[in-house]
C-alpha positions as CSV (number, residue, x, y, z in Angstrom):
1,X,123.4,50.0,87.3
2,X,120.2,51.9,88.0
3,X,121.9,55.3,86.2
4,X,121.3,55.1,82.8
5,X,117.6,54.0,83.3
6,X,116.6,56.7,85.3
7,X,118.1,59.0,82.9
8,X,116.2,57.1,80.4
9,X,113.2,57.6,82.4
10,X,113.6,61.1,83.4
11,X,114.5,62.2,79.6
12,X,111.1,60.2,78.8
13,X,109.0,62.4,81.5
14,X,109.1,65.5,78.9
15,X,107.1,63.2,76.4
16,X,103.8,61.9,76.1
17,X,102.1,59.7,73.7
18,X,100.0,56.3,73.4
19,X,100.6,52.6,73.8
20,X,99.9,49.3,72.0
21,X,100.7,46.9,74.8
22,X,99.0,46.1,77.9
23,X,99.1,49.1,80.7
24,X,102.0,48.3,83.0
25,X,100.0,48.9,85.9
26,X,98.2,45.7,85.4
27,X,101.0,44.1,86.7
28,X,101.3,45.7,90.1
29,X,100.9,44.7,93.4
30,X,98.0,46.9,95.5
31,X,100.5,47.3,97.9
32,X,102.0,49.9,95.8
33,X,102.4,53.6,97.2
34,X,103.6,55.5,94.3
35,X,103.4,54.7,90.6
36,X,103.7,57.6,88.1
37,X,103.8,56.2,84.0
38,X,104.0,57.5,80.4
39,X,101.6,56.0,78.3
40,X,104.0,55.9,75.8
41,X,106.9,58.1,74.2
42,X,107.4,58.0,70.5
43,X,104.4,59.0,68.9
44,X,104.6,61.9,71.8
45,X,108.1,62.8,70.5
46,X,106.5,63.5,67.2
47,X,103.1,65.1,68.7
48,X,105.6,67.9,71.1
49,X,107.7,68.3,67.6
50,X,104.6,70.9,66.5
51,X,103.1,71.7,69.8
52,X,102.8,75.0,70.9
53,X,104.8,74.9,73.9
54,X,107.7,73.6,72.0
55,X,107.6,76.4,69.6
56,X,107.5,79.0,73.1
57,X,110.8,77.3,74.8
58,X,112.2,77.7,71.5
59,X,112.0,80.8,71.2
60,X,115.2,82.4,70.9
61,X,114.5,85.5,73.2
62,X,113.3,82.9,76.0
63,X,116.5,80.9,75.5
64,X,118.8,84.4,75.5
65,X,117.2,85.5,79.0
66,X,117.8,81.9,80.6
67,X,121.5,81.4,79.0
68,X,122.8,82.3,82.2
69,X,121.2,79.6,84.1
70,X,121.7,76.9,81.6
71,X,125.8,77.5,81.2
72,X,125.8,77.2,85.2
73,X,124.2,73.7,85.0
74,X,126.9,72.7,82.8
75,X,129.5,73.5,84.7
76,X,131.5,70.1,86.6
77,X,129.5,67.9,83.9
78,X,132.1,66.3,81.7
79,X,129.2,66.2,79.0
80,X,126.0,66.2,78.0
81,X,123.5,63.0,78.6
82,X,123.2,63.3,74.9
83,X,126.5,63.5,74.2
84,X,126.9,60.2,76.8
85,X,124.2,58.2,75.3
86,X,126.1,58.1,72.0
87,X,129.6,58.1,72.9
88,X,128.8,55.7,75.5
89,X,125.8,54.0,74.7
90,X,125.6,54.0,70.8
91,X,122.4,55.6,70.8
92,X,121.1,58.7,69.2
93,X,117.6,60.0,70.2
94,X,116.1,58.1,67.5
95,X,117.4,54.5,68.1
96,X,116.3,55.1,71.8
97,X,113.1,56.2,70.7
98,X,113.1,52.5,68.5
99,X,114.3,50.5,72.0
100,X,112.0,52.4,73.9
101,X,108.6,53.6,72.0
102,X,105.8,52.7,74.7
103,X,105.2,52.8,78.5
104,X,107.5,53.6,80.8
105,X,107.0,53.6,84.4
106,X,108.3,53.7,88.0
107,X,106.4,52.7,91.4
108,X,107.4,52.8,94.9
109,X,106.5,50.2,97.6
110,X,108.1,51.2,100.9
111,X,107.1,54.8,101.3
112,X,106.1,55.2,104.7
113,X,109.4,53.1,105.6
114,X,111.5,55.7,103.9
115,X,109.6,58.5,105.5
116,X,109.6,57.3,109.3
117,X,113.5,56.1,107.8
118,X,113.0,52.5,109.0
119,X,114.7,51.9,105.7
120,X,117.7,52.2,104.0
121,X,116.8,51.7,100.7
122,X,113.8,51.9,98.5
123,X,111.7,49.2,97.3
124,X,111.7,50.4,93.6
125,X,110.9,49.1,90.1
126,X,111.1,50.7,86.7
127,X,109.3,49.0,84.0
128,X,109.3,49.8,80.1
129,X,108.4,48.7,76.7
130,X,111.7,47.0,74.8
131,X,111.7,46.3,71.3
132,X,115.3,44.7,71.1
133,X,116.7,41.7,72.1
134,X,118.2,40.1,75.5
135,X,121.7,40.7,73.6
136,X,121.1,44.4,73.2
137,X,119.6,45.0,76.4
138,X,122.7,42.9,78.3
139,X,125.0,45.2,76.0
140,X,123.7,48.8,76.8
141,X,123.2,47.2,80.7
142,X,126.7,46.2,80.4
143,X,127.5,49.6,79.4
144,X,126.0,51.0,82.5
145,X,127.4,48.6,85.0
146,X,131.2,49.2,84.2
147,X,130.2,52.9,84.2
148,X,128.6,52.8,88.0
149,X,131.4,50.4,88.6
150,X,134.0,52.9,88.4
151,X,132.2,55.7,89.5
152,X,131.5,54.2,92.7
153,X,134.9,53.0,92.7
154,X,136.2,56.4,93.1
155,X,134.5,57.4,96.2
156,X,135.4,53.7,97.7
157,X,138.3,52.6,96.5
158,X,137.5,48.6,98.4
159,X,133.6,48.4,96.6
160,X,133.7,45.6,94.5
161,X,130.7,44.7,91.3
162,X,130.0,41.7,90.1
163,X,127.4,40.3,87.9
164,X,125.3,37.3,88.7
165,X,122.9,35.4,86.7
166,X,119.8,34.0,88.0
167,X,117.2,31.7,86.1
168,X,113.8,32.4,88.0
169,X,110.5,31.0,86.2
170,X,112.1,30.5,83.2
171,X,113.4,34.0,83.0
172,X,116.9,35.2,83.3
173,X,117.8,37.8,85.7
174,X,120.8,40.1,86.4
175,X,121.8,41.1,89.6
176,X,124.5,43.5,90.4
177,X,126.1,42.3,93.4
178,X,128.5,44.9,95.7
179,X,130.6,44.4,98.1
180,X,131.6,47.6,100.0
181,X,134.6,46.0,101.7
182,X,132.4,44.6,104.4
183,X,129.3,44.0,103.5
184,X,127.9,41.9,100.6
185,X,124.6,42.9,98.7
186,X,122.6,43.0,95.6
187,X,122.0,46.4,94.9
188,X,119.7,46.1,91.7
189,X,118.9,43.7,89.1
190,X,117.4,43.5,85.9
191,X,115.3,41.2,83.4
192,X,113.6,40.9,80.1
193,X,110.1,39.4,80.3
194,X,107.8,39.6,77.3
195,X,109.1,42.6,75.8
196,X,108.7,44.4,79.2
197,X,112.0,45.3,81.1
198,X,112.1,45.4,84.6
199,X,115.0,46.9,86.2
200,X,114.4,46.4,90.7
201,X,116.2,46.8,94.0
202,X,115.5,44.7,96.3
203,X,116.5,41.6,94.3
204,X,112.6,40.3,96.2
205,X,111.1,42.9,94.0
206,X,112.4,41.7,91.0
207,X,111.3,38.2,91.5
208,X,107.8,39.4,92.3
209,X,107.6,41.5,88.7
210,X,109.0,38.5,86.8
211,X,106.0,36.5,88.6
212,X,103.4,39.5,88.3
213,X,104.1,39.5,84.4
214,X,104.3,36.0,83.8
215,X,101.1,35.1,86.0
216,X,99.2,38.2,87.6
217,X,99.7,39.7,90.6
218,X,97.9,37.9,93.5
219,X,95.7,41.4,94.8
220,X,96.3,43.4,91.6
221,X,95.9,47.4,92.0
222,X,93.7,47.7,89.2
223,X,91.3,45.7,90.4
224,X,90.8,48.2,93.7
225,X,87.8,50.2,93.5
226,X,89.9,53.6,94.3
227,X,91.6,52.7,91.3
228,X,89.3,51.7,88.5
229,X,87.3,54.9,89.9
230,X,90.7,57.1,89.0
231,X,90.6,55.7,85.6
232,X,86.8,56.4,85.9
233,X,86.7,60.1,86.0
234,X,90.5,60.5,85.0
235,X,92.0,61.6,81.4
236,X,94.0,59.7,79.0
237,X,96.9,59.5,81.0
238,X,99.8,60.3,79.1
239,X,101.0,61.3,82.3
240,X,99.3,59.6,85.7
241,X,100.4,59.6,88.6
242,X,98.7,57.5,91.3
243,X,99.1,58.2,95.1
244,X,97.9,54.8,96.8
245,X,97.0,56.6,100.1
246,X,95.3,52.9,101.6
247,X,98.8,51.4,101.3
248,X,101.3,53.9,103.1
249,X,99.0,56.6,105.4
250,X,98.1,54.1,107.9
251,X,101.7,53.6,109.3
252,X,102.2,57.6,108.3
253,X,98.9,58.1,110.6
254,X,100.1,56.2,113.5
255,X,103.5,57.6,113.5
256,X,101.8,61.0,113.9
257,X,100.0,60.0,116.5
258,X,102.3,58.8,118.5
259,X,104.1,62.2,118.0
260,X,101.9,63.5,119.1
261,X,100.9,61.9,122.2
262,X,104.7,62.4,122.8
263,X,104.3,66.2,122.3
264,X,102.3,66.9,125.3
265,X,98.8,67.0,123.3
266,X,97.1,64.9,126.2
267,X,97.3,68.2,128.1
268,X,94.3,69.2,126.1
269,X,92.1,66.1,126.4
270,X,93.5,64.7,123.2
271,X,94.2,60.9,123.2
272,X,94.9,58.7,120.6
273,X,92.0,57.3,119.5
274,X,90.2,60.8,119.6
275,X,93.1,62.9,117.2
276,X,92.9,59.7,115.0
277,X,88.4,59.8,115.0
278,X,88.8,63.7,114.2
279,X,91.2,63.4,111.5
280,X,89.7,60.9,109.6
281,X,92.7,59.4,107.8
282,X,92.0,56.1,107.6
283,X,89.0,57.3,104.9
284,X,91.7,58.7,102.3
285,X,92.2,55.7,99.8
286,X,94.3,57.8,97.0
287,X,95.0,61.0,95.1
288,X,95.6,61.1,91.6
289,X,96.7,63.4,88.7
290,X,97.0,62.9,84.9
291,X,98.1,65.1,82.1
292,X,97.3,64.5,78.7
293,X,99.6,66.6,75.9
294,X,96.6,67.8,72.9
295,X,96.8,69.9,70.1
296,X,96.1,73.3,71.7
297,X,97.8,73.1,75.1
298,X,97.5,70.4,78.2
299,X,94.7,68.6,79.7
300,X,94.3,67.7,83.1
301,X,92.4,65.4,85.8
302,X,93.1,64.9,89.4
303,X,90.9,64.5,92.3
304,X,90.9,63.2,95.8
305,X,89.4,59.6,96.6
306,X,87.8,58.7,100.3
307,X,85.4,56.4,101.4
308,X,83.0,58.6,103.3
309,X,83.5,62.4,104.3
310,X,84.5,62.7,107.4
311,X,87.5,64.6,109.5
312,X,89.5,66.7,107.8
313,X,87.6,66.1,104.5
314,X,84.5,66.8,106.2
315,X,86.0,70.5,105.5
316,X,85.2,70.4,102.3
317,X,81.6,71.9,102.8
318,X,79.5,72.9,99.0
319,X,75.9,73.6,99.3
320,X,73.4,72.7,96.6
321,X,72.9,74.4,93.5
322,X,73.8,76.4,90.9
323,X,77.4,78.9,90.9
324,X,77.3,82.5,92.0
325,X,76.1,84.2,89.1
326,X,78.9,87.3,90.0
327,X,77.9,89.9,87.5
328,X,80.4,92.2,89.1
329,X,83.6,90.2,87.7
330,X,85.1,92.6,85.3
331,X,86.8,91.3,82.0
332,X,90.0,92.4,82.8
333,X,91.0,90.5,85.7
334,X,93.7,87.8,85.4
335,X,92.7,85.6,87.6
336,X,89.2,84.0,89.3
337,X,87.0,81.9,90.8
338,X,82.8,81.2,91.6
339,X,82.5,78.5,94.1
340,X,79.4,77.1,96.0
341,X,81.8,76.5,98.9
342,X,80.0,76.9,102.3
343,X,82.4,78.5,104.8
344,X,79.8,78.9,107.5
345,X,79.4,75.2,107.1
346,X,83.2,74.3,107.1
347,X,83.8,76.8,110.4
348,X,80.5,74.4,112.1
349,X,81.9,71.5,111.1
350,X,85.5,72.1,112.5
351,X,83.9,72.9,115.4
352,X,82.9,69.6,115.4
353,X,86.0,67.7,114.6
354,X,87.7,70.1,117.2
355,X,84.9,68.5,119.7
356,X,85.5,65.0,118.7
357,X,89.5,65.1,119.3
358,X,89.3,67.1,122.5
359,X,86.0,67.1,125.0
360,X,87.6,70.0,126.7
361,X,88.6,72.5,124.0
362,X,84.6,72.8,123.1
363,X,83.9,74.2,126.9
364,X,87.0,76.6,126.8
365,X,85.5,78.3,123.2
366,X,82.0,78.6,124.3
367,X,83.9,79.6,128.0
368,X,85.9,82.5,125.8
369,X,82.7,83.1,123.5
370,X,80.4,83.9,126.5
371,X,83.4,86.0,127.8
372,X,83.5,87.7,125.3
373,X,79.2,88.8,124.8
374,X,79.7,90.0,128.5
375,X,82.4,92.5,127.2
376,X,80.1,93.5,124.3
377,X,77.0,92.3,124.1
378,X,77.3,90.5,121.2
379,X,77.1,87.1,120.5
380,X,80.2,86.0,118.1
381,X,79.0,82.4,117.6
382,X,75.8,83.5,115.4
383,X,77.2,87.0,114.3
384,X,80.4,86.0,112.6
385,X,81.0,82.0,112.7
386,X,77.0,81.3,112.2
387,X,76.6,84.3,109.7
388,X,78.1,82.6,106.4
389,X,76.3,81.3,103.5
390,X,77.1,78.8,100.4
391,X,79.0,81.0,97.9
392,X,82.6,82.4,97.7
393,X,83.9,84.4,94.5
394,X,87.2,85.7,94.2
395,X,89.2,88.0,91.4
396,X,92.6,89.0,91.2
397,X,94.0,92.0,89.2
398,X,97.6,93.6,88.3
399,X,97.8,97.2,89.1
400,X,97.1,99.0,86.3
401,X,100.5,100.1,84.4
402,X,102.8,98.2,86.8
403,X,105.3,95.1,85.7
404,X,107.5,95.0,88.3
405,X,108.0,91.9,90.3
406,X,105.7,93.6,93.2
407,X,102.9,93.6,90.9
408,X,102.8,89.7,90.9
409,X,103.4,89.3,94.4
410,X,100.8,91.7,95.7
411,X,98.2,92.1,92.9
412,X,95.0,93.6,93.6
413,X,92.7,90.6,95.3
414,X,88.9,90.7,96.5
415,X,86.8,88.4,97.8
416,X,83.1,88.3,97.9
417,X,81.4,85.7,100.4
418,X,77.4,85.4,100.8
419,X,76.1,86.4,104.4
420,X,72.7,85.6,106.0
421,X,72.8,88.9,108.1
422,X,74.7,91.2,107.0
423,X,73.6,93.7,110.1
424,X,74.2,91.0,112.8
425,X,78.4,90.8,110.9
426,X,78.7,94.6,111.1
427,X,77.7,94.5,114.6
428,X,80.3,91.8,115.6
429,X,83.0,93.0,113.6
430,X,82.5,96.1,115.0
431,X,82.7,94.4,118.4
432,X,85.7,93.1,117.8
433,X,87.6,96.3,116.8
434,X,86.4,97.6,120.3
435,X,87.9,94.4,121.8
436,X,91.2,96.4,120.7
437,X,92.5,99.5,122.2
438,X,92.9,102.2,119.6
439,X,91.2,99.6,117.5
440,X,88.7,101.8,115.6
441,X,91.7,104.9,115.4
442,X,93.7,102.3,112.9
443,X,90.4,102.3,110.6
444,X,90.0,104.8,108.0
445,X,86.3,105.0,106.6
446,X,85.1,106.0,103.3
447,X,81.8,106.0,101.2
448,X,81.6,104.8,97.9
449,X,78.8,103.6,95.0
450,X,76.8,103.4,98.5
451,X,79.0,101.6,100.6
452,X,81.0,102.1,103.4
453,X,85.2,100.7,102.7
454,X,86.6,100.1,105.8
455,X,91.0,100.3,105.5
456,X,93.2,98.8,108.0
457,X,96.4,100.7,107.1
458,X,99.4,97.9,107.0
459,X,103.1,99.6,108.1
460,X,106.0,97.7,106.7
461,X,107.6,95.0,108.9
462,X,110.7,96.7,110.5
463,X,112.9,93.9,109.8
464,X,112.1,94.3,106.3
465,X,111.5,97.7,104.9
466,X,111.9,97.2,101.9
467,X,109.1,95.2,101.7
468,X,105.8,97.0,100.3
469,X,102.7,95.6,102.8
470,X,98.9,95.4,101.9
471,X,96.9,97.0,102.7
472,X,93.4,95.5,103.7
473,X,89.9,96.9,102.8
474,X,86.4,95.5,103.7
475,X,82.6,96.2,102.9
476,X,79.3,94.5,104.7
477,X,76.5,94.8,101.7
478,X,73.2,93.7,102.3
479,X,74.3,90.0,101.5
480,X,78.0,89.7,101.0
481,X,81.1,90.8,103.1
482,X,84.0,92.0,100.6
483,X,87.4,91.0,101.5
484,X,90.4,93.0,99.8
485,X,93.9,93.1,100.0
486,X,96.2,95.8,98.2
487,X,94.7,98.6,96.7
488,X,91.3,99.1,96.6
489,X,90.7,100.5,92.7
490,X,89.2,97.2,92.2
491,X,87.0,96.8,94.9
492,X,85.8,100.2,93.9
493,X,85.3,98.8,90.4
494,X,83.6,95.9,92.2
495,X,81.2,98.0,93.4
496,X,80.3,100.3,90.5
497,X,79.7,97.3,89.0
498,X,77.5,95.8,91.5
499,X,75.5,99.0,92.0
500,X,74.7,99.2,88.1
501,X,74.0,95.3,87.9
502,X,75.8,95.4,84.8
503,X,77.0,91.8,83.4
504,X,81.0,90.8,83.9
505,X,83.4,88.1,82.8
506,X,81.0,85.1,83.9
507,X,78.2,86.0,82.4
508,X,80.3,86.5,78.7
509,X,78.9,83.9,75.8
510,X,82.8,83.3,75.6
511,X,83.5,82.1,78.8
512,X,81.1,79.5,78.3
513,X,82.2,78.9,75.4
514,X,85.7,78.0,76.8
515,X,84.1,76.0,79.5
516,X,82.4,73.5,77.5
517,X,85.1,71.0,77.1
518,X,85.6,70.4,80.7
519,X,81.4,71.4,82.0
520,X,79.8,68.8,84.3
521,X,76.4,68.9,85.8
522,X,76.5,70.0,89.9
523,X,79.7,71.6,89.6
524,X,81.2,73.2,92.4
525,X,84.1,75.9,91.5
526,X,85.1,77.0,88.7
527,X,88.4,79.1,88.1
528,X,89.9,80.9,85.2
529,X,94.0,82.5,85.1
530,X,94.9,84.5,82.2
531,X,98.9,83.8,81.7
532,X,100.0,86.2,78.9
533,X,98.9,89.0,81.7
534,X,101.2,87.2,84.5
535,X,103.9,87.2,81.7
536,X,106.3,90.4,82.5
537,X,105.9,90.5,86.0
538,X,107.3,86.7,86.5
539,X,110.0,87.4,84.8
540,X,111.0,90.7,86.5
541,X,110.4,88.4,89.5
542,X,112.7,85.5,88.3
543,X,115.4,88.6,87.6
544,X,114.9,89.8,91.2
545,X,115.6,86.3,92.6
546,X,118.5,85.6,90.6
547,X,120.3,88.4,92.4
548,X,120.6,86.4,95.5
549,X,122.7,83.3,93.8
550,X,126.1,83.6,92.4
551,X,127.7,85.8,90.3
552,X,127.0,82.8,87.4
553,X,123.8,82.7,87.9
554,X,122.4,86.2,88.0
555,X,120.4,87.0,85.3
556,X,119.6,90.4,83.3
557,X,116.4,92.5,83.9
558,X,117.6,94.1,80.0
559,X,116.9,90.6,78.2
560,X,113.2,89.7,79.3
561,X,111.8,88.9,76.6
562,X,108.9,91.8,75.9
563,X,107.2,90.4,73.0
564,X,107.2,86.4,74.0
565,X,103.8,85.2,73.4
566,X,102.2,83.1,76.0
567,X,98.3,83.5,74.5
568,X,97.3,80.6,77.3
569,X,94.2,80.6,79.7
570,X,94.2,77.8,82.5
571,X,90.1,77.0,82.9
572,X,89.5,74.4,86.0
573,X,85.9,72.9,86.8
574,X,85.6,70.5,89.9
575,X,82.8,68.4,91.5
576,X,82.0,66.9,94.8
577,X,81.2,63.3,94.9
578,X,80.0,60.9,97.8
579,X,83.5,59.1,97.0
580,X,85.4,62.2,96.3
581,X,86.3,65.5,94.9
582,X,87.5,65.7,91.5
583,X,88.6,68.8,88.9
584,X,89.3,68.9,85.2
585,X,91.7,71.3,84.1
586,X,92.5,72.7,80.2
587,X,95.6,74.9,79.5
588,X,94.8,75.9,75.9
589,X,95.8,78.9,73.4
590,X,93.7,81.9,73.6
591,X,93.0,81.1,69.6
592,X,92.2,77.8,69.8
593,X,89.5,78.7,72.5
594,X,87.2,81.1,70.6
């Protein structure tokens, strides 16, 4: 029976729009693990009519170069899901639009069970504004059951259907019972419950929504504090999507620890109790994600909810203060990022959480650290681990003239972390090249705007020649080291630029400009992609993978389209919180942001 709803539901996911009726969420459970809904779908169906992105997958040249890809989907289907929903159904797009023109939604109980497969089947319900009847609803669900009926029929020629009715506060339901040819079962049922239908498997789960509509549910999710803080700091939610970590990572959790124990981990001190301390699980309560369809583009929200920092969150290390200024971002990069992100703090506090799951791995570092200042002389621990400060910028380039698919896969990439001594990392780096025989032979040297680039040389991988490797460059300044991978004509731009002090991309009137509709107080990273520069070079990379499916499939490097138009930018702000860590996200036209 379920088929024709999750159609319904999946055709619904490419549209967004609002609701008049109370959210279906309300009615749930907080035993939930999964619930993604659309706020609603038929005032969206008119808002993606004259969006943007409609107008790009229409495009003619866009459609031309993926022909190839959509004939091969075709191919065994008898017909379309449009063509099925009329000739079957009776339903054109609009009518559906009239049955169905709010929420929709779709929640999952029984994760973990799934996952660790002590079940066979999910604990699942679909729920979604109805504006017909029970008669029309029994009619289309009629429609459906005769058609999974026979389906089924074919691959089991024994199974059996047969339609129950059950009357259940007042309400009636409709369970599909099957019987395989030995065992008998209700494999999904449906009801019609103020306007809301429900469509369930187990037939328990529908019996509980029926009850949650008509009376509440007993420990309802919204009234969780992880979840009214989601709505808190979230969007409008045309899209959401709600992970309910507190309901299905504590049986996850255990399940790994136990693996792990079976593994052989207690060889290294680890125990239970200790792996479970250090990785902090039990603090994660949920994740969340919503995207909200606007005039110029998309809107986005998501963030990561725990009650305190600690274990593997306690990675998560931001110092006070304002964002690395990073005058030496040039304008023309596609991609970047400032961030007060604290690596020196991060690699002290996974020393700790290494600590707490194993007493003995702590003694065997500091036995290999002090091994390794008897060799050299140099103490690693405050040279290199110790030596990192609060700030991390990165920028990405594509090699000037080059679309190929090579240039997206290894674009030009630096990365510019603070340092608190600068002479005590040059020291230890160059400690550890000695640790390497030959080491300082596969180093070539050169000076530029006053520094020193230091080039490791990468040869191809044997197995795969045809591969191009990086190369990777780095510089100590005074106060940052300078990480770089490919070639190094933008770290040398880096550097010109940092010599002259000049002003860069960050420090442009419009780039704050095009921050201001996401800009919080305290914020932590900021990142910026240009797409239209990423245009050519996915698609020569699209053509290059195509090569390796079936002669149907392959498409053809002559019909990218040159001249599509993708003037998007994709601008992300996050914060840290003492309850979490949470981003805003904005993919809008280039126009529209000036």
């Amino acid at each position: 029976m379920n088929q024709p709803i999750i159609s319904f539901f999946t055709a619904g996911c490419l549209l967004f729009s609002a609701s008049w009726a109370a959210p279906l969420n309300s009615y749930l459970e907080d035993d939930v693990a999964i619930h993604a809904s659309f706020r609603s779908l038929a005032e969206a169906r008119s808002s993606w009519a004259a969006h943007p992105f409609a107008e790009l997958i229409e495009n003619p040249e866009l459609q031309n170069f993926f022909e190839p890809l959509m004939e091969a989907s075709k191919q065994g289907e008898d017909s379309s899901f449009t063509e099925v929903m009329e000739d079957a159904f009776g339903l054109t797009w609009d009518s559906f639009f009239e049955l169905f023109p709010g929420q929709i939604s779709i929640s999952l109980f029984n994760l973990s069970d799934l996952l660790l497969q002590q079940a066979e089947r999910p604990d699942l319900v679909i729920m979604a504004e109805f504006t017909g009847d029970a008669d029309r609803l029994a009619e289309l669900m009629g429609v459906q059951f005769e058609r999974n009926a026979a389906k089924q029929k074919e691959a089991n020629p024994a199974i059996e259907h047969v339609m129950l009715e059950e009357f259940f506060m007042g309400e009636t339901l409709h369970l599909d019972e099957v019987f395989d040819g030995e065992n008998t079962y209700i494999e999904d049922g449906y009801a019609l419950v103020d306007g809301i239908f429900i469509l369930a498997t187990p037939e328990t789960r529908l019996r509980a929504m029926v009850e949650a509509i008509k009376e509440g549910p007993r420990s309802p999710l919204i009234d969780t504090v992880a979840y009214q803080r989601s709505r808190e700091l979230g969007g409008r939610g045309d899209f959401s999507l709600y992970l309910n970590l507190r309901s299905f990572l504590p049986a996850l959790n255990q399940a790994l620890l136990n693996k792990s124990m079976e593994s052989g981990a207690a060889m290294f001190g680890l125990s239970a109790p200790s792996l479970d301390k250090a990785l902090g699980l039990e603090s994660l309560q949920a994740v969340f994600f919503d995207l909200d369809l606007i005039e110029t583009g998309l809107s986005s929200h998501n963030g990561i909810l725990y009650r305190e920092k600690t274990g593997l969150t306690s990675l998560l290390t931001y110092r006070p203060g304002p964002l690395p200024e990073a005058g030496y971002v040039p304008e023309t990069i596609y991609s970047s990022s400032v961030s007060t992100f604290d690596f020196g703090a991060m690699l002290a506090q996974l020393e700790k959480l290494i600590g707490s799951a194993s007493p003995t791995m702590p003694m065997l570092i500091d036995m290999q650290m002090q091994t390794m200042r008897s060799q050299t002389g140099v103490d690693f621990r405050s040279s290199i681990l110790e030596n990192f400060g609060g700030s991390m910028v990165s920028l990405a380039a594509l090699p000037e003239g080059r679309q190929d698919a090579a240039a997206l896969l290894q674009p030009e990439q630096v990365f510019v972390v603070e340092l608190r001594d600068a002479e005590a990392l040059s020291s230890g780096i160059r400690a550890l090249i000695d640790l390497v025989p030959g080491g300082r032979e596969l180093i070539e040297e050169q000076r530029f705007a006053g520094q020193t680039i230091h080039t490791i040389r990468v040869g191809a991988n044997p197995a795969t020649p045809e591969v191009q490797s990086n190369d990777v460059s780095y510089v100590i300044t005074r106060s940052h080291l300078i990480f770089n991978l490919g070639d190094a004509s933008l770290l040398k731009e880096v550097l010109t630029r940092m010599e002259s002090g000049e002003s860069g991309f960050w420090q442009k009137a419009s780039t704050n400009q095009l921050f201001e509709p996401i800009a919080m107080e305290r914020a932590v990273t900021r990142s910026y992609v240009d797409l239209e520069q990423m245009v050519v070079p996915v698609f020569v990379s699209i053509v290059t993978g195509s090569q390796y499916g079936s002669e149907g499939t392959r498409l053809d490097a002559a019909n990218i389209p040159r001249n599509l138009a993708v003037p998007f930018h994709v601008i992300t702000e996050m914060n840290e919180a003492a309850d979490g860590i949470f981003s805003r996200s904005l993919l809008i036209q280039r126009e529209a942001a000036r």
